[in-house]
matplotlib code that plots the C-alpha trace (Angstrom):
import matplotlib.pyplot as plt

x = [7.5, 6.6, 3.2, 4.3, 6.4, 3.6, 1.0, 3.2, 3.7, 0.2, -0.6, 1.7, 0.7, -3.0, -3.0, -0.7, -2.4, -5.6, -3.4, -1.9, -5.0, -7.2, -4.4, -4.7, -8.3, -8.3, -7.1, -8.7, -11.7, -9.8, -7.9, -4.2, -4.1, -4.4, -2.5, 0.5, 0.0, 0.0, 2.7, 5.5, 3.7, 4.7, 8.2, 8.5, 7.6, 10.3, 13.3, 12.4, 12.1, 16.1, 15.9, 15.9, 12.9, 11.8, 12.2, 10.5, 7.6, 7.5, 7.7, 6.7, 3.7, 3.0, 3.0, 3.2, -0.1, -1.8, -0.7, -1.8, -5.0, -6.8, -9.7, -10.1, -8.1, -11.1, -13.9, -12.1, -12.4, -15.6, -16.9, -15.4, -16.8, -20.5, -20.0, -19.5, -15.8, -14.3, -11.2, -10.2, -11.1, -9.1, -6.0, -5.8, -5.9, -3.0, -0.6, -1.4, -0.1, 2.2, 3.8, 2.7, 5.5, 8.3, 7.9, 8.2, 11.0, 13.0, 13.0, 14.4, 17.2, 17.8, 17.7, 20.1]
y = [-2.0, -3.4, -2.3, 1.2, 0.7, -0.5, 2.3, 5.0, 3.3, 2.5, 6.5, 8.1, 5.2, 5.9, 9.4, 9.3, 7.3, 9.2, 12.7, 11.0, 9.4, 12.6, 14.8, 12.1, 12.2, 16.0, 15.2, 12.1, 10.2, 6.5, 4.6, 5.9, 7.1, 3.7, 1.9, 4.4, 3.7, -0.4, -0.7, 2.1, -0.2, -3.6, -1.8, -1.0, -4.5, -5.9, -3.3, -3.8, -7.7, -8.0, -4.8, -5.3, -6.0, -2.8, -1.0, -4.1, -3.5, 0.3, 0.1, -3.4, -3.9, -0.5, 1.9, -0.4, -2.2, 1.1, 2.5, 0.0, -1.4, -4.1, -3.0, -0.2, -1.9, -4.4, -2.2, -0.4, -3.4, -4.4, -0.8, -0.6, -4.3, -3.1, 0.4, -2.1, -0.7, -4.3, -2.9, -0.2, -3.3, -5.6, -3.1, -2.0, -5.7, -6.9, -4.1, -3.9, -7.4, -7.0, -3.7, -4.6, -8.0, -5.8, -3.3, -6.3, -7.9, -5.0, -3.8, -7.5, -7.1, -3.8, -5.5, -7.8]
z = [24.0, 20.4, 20.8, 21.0, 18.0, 16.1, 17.7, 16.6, 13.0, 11.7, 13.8, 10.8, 7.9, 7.8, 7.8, 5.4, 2.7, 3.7, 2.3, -0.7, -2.0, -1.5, -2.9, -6.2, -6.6, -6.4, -10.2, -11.1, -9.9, -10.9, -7.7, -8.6, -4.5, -3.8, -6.2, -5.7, -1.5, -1.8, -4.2, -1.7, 0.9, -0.9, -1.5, 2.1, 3.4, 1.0, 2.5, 5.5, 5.8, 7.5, 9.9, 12.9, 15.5, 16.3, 13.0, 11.3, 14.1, 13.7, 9.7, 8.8, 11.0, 12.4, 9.1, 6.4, 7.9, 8.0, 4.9, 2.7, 2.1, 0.6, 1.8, -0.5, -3.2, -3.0, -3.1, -6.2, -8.4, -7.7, -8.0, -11.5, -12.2, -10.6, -13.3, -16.0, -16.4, -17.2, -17.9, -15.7, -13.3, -14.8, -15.4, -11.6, -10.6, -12.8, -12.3, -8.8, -8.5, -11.1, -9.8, -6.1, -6.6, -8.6, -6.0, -2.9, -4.6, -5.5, -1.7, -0.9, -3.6, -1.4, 1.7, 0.7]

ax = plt.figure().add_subplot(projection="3d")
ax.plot(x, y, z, "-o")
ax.set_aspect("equal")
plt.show()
């Protein structure tokens, strides 16, 4: 049963970063889709880390996994880095980590 959980999950969580992150670059060309996705993914991971079994499968694993991506996150660095954009690299790796932690750690203070 916690496969189905984590089926239906990750079915919402990517489409839903897929909408968010092509609804952002209809006004900007720089990674904010992505960085906006990873860090309400990081938040959501932290909230969720005292829920129960099934929600933490069906939010945690399921749409949280799907949702985020470092994947992307990846590729968006080292495409700045290869466009010689040093610092739009650099920016969207520190406050990714930066807000990606603050975002992780204020859904534990939530969780309690």
């Amino acid at each position: 049963m916690n496969t189905l959980y984590v089926i239906l999950g990750a079915a919402i969580g990517a489409p839903a970063r897929f909408a968010i992150d092509q609804y952002i670059r209809r006004f900007t060309s720089k990674p904010y889709g992505i960085f906006l996705v990873n860090i309400l993914g990081s938040f959501l991971l932290g909230a969720t880390s005292k829920s129960t079994e099934h929600t933490n499968d069906l939010l945690a694993i399921g749409f949280a996994g799907a949702f985020t991506t470092w994947s992307t996150f990846m590729l968006d660095i080292y495409l700045a880095f290869e466009l010689r954009r040093y610092k739009e690299a650099g920016l969207n790796l520190l406050l990714s980590l930066g807000f990606g932690l603050l975002a992780a750690w204020i859904g534990l203070q939530i969780a309690g």
